[in-house]
MMTF fields as JSON, N, C-alpha, C and O atoms, coordinates in Angstrom:
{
  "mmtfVersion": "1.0.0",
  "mmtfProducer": "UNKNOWN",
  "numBonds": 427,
  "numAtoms": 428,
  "numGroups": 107,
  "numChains": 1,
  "numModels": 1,
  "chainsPerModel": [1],
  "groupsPerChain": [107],
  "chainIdList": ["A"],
  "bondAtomList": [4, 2, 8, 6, 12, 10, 16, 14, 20, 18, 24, 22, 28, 26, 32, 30, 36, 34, 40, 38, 44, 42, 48, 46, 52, 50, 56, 54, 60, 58, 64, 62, 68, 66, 72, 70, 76, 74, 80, 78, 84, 82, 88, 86, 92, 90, 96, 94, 100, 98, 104, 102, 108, 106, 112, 110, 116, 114, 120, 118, 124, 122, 128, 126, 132, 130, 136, 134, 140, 138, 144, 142, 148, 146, 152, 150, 156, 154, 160, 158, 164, 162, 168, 166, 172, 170, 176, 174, 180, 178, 184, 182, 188, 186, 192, 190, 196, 194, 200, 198, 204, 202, 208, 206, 212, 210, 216, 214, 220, 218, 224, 222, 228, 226, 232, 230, 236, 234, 240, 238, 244, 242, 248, 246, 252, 250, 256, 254, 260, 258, 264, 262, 268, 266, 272, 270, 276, 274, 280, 278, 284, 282, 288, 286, 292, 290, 296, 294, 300, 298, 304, 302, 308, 306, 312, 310, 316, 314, 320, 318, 324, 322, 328, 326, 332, 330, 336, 334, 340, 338, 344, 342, 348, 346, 352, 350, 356, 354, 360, 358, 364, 362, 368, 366, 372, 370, 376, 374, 380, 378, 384, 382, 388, 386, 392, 390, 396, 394, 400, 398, 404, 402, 408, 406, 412, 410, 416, 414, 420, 418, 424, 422],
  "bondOrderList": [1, 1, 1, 1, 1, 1, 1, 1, 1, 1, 1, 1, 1, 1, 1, 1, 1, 1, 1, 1, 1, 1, 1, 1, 1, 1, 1, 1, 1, 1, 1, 1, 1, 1, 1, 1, 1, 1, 1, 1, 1, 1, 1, 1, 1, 1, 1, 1, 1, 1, 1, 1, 1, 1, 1, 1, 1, 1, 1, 1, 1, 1, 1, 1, 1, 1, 1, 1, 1, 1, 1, 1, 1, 1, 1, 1, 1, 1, 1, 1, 1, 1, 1, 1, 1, 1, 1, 1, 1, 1, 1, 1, 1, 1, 1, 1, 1, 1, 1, 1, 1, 1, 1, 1, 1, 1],
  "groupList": [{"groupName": "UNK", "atomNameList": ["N", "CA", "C", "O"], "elementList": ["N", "C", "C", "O"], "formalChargeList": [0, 0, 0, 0], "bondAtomList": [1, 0, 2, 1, 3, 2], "bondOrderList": [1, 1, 2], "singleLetterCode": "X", "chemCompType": "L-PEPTIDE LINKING"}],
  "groupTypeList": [0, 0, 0, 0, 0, 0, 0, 0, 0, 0, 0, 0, 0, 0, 0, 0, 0, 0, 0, 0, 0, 0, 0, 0, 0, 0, 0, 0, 0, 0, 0, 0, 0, 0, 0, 0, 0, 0, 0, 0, 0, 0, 0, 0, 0, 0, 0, 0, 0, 0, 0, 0, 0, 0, 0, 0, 0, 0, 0, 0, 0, 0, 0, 0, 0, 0, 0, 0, 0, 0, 0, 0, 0, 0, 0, 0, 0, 0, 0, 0, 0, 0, 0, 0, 0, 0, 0, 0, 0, 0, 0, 0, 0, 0, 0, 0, 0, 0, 0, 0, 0, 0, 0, 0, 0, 0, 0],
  "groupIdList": [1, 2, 3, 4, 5, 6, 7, 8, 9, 10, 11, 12, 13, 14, 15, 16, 17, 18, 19, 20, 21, 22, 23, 24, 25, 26, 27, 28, 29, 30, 31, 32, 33, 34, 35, 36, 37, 38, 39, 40, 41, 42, 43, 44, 45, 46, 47, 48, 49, 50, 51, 52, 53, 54, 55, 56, 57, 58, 59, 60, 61, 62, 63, 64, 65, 66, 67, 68, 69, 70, 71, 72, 73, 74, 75, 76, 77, 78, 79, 80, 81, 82, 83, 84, 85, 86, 87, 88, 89, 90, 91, 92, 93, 94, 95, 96, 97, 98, 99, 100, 101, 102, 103, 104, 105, 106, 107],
  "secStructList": [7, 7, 7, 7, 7, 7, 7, 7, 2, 2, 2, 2, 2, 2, 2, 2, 6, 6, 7, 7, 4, 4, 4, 6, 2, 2, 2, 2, 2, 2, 2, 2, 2, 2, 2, 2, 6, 2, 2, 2, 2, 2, 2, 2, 2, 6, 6, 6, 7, 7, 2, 2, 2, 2, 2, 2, 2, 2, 6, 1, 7, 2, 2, 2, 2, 2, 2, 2, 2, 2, 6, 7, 1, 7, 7, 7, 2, 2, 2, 2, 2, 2, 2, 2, 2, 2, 2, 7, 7, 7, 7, 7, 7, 7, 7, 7, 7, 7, 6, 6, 7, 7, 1, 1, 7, 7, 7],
  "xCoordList": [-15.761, -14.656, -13.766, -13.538, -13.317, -12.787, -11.192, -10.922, -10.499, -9.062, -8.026, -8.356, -7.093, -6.233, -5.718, -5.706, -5.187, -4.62, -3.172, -2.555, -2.612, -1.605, -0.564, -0.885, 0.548, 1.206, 2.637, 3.528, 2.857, 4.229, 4.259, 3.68, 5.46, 4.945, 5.314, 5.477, 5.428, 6.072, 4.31, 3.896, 3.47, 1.981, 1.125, 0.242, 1.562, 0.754, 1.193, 0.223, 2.36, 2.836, 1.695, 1.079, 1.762, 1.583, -0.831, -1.812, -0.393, -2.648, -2.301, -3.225, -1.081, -1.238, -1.215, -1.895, -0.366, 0.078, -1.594, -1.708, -2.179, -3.393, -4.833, -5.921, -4.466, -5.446, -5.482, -4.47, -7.513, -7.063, -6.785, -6.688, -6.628, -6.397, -6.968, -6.504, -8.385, -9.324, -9.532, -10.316, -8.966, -9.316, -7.71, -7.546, -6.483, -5.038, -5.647, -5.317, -6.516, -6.34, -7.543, -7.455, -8.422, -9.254, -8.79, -9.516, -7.277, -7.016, -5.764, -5.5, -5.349, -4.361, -5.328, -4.94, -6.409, -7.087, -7.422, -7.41, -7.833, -8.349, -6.915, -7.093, -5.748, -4.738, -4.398, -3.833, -4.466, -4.436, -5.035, -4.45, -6.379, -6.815, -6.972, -7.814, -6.21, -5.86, -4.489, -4.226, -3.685, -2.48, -2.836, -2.302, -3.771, -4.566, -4.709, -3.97, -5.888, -6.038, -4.952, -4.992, -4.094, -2.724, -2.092, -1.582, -2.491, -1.001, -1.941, -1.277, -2.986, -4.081, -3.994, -3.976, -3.924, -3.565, -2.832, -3.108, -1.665, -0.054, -0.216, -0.296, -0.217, -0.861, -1.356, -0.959, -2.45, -2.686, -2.041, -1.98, -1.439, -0.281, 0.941, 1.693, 1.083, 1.953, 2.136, 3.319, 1.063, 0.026, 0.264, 0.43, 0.256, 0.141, -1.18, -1.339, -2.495, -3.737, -4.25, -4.168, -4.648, -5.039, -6.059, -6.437, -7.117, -8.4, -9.388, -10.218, -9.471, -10.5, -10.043, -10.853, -8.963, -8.645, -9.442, -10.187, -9.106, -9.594, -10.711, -11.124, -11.485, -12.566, -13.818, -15.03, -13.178, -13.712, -13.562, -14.537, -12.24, -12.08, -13.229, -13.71, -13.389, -14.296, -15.728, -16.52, -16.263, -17.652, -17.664, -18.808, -16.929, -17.295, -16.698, -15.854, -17.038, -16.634, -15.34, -15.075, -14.506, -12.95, -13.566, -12.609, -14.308, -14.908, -15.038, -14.644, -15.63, -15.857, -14.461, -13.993, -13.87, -12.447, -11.657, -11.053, -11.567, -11.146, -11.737, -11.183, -13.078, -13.498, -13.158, -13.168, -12.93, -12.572, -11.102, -10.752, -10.029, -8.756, -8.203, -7.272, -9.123, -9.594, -9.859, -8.748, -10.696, -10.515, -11.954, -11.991, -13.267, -14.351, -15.103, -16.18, -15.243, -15.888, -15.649, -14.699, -16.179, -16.331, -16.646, -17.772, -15.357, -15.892, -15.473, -14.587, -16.644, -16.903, -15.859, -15.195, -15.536, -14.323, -15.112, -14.748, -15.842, -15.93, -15.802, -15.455, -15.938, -15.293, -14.081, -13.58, -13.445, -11.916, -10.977, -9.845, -11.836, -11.29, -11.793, -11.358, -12.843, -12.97, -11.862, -11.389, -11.591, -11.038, -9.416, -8.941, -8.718, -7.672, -7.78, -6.945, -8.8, -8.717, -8.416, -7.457, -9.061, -9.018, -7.96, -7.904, -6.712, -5.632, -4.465, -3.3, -5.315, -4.347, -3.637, -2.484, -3.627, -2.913, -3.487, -4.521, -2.529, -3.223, -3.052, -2.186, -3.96, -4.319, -4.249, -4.85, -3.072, -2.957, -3.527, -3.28, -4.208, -4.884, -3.778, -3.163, -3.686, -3.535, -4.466, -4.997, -4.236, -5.223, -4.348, -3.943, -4.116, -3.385, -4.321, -5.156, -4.377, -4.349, -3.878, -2.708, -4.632, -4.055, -4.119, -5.201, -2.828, -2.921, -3.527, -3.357, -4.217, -4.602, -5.84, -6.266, -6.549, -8.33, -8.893, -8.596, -9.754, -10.584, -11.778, -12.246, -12.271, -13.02, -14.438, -14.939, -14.741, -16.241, -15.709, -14.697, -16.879, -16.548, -16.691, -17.393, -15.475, -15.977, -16.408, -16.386, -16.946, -17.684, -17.205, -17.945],
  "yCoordList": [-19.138, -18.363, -19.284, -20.456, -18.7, -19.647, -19.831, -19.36, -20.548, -20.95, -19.773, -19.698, -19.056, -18.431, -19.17, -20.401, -18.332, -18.772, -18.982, -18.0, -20.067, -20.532, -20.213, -20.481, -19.671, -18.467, -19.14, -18.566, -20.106, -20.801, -21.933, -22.996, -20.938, -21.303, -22.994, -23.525, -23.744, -25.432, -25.88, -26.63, -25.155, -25.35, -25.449, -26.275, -24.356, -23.715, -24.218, -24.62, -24.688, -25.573, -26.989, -27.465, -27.451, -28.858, -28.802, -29.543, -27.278, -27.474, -27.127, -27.302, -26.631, -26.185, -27.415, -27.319, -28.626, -29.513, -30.783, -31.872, -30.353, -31.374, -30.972, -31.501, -29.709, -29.119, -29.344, -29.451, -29.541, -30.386, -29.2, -28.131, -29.57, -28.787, -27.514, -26.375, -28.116, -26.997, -26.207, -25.268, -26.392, -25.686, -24.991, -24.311, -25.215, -24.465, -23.605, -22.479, -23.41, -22.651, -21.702, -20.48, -22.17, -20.83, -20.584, -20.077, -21.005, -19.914, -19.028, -17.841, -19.581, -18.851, -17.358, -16.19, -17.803, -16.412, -15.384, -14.167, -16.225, -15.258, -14.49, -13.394, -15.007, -14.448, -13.654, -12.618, -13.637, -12.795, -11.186, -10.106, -11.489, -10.51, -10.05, -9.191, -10.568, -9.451, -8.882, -8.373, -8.774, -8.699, -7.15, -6.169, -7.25, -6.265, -5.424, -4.465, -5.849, -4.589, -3.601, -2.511, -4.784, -4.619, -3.193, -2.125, -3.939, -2.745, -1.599, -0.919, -1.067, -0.248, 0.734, 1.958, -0.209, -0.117, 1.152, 2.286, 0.435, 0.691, 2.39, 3.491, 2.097, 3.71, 4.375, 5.532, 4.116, 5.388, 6.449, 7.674, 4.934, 5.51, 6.133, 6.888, 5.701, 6.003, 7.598, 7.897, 8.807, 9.11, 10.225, 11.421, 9.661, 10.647, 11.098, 11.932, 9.725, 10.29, 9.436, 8.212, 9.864, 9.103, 8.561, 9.008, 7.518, 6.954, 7.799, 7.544, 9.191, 10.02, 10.647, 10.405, 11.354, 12.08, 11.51, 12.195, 9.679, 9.026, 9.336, 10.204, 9.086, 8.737, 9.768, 9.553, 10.765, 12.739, 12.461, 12.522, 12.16, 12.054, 11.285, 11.775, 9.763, 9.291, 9.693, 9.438, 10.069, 10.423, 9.805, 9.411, 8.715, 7.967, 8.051, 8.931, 7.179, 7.465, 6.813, 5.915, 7.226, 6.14, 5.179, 4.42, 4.71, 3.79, 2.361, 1.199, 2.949, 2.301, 1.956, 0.934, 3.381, 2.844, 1.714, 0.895, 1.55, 0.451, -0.719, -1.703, -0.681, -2.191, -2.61, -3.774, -1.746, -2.236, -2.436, -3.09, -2.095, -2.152, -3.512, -4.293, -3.418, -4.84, -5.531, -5.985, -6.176, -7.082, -7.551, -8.754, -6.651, -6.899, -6.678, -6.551, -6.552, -6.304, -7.16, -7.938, -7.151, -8.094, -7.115, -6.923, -6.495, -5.38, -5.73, -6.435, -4.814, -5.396, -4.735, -3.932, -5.217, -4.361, -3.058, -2.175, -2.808, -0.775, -0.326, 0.846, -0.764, -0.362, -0.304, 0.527, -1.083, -1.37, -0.311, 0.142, -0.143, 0.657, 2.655, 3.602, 2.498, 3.709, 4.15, 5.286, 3.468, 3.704, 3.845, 4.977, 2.719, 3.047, 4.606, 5.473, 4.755, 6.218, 7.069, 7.773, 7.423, 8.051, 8.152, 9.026, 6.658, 7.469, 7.819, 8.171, 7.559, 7.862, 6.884, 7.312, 5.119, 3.945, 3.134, 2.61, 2.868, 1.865, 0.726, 0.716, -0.511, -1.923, -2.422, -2.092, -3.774, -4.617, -5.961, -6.653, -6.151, -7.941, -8.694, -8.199, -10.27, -10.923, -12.777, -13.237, -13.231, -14.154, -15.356, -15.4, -16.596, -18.06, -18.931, -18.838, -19.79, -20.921, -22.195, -22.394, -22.651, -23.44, -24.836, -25.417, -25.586, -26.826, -27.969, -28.242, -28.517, -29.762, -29.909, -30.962, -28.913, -28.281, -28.456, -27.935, -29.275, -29.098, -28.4, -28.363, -28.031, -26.715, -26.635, -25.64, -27.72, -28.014, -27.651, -27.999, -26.795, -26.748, -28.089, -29.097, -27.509, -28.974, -28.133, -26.904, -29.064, -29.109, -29.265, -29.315],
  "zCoordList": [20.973, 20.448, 19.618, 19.919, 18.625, 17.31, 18.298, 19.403, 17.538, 18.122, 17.23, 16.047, 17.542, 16.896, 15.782, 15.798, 14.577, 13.461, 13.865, 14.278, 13.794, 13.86, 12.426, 11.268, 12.803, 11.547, 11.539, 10.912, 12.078, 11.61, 10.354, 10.129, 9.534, 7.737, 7.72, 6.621, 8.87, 8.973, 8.713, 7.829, 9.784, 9.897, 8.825, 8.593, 8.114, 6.998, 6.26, 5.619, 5.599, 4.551, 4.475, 3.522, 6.221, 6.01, 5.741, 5.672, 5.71, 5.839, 4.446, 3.653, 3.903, 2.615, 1.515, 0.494, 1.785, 1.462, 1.484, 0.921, 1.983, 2.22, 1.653, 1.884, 0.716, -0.3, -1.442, -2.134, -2.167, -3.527, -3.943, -3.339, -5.374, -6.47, -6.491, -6.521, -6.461, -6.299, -5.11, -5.242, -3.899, -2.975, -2.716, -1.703, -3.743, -3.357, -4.469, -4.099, -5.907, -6.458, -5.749, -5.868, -5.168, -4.268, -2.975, -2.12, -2.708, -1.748, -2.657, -2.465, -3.284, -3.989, -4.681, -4.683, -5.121, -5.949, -4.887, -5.073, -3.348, -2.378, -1.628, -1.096, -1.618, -0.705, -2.303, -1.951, -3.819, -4.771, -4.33, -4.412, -3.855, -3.533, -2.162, -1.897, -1.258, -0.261, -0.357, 0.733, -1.038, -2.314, -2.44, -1.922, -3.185, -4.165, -3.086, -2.867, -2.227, -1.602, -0.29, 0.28, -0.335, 0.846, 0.08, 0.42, -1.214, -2.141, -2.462, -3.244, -2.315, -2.242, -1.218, -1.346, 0.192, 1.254, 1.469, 1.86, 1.009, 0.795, 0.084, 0.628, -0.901, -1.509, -1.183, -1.317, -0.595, 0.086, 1.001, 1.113, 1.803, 2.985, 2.421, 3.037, 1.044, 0.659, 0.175, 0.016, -0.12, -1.031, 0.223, -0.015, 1.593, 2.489, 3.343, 4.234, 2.352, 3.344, 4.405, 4.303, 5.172, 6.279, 6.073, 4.99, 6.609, 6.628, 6.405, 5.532, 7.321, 7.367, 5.889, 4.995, 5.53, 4.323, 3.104, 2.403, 2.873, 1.812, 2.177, 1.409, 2.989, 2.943, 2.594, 2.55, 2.403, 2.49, 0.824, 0.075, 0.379, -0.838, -2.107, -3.128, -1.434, -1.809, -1.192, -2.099, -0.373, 0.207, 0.502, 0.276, 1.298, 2.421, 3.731, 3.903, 4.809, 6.301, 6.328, 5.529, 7.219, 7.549, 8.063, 8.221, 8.39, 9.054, 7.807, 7.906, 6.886, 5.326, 4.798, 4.297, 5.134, 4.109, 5.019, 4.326, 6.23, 6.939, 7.073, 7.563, 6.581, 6.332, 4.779, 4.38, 4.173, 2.78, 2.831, 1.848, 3.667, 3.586, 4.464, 4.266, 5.409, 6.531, 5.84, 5.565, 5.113, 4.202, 5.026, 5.285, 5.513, 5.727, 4.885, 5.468, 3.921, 2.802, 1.443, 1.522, 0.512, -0.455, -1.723, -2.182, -2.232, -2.989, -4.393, -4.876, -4.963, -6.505, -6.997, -6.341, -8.895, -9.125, -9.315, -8.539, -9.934, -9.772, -8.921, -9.07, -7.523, -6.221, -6.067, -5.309, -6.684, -6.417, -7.553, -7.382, -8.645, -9.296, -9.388, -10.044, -8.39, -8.025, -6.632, -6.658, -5.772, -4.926, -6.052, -6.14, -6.8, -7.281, -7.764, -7.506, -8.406, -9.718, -8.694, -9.008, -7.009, -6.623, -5.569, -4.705, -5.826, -5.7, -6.717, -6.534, -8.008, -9.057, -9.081, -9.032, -9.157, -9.743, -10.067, -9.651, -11.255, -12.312, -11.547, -10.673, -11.813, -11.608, -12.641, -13.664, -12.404, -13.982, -13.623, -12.635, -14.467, -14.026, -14.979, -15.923, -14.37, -15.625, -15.17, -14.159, -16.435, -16.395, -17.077, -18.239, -15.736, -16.656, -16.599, -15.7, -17.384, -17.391, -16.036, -15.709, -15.648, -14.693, -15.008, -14.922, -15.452, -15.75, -14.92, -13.732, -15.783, -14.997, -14.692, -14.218, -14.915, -14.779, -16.047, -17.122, -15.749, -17.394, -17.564, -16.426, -18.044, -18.542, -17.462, -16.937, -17.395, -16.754, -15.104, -14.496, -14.708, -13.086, -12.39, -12.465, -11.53, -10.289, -9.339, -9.393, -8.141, -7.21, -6.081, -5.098]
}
């Protein structure tokens, strides 16, 4: 059994503080996208439907729509933007530049 996530931001600063470059900008893109789907989330609830409701909506089970809202799933964007259409909100991307990265992947 794994050890609990330890959630005091003194903790998390200091595991945050000991990440390269490359591994603060892939958690920064991954906590981006549980962001995304939080505020998805959010809408729906907001929207008034329940798990089972969405999920009738889209043809799928509440079961589905809670692993995609759970953040058990790994969903592509046409997924992400079929579920938006079908609660009626727009999704704005945007895209920076991150200084200090040069073009070639690292490893």
């Amino acid at each position: 059994m794994s050890e609990p996530i330890d959630t005091d931001p003194a903790v998390i600063q200091e595991v945050l503080d000991e990440l390269t470059p490359s591994e603060l900008l892939a958690y920064s893109l991954a906590v981006a996208d549980q962001e995304l789907i939080g505020s998805l989330k959010q809408a729906r609830i907001d929207r008034g439907l329940t798990e089972e409701d969405f999920g009738a909506i889209l043809g799928i089970s509440a079961d589905s729509v809670r692993a995609f809202e759970g953040l058990q799933t790994d969903p592509s964007l046409a997924t992400i933007r079929r579920y938006a259409h079908a609660l009626r909100v727009l999704i704005s991307h945007g895209v920076e530049l991150v200084p200090g990265f040069e073009t070639q992947s690292e490893s």
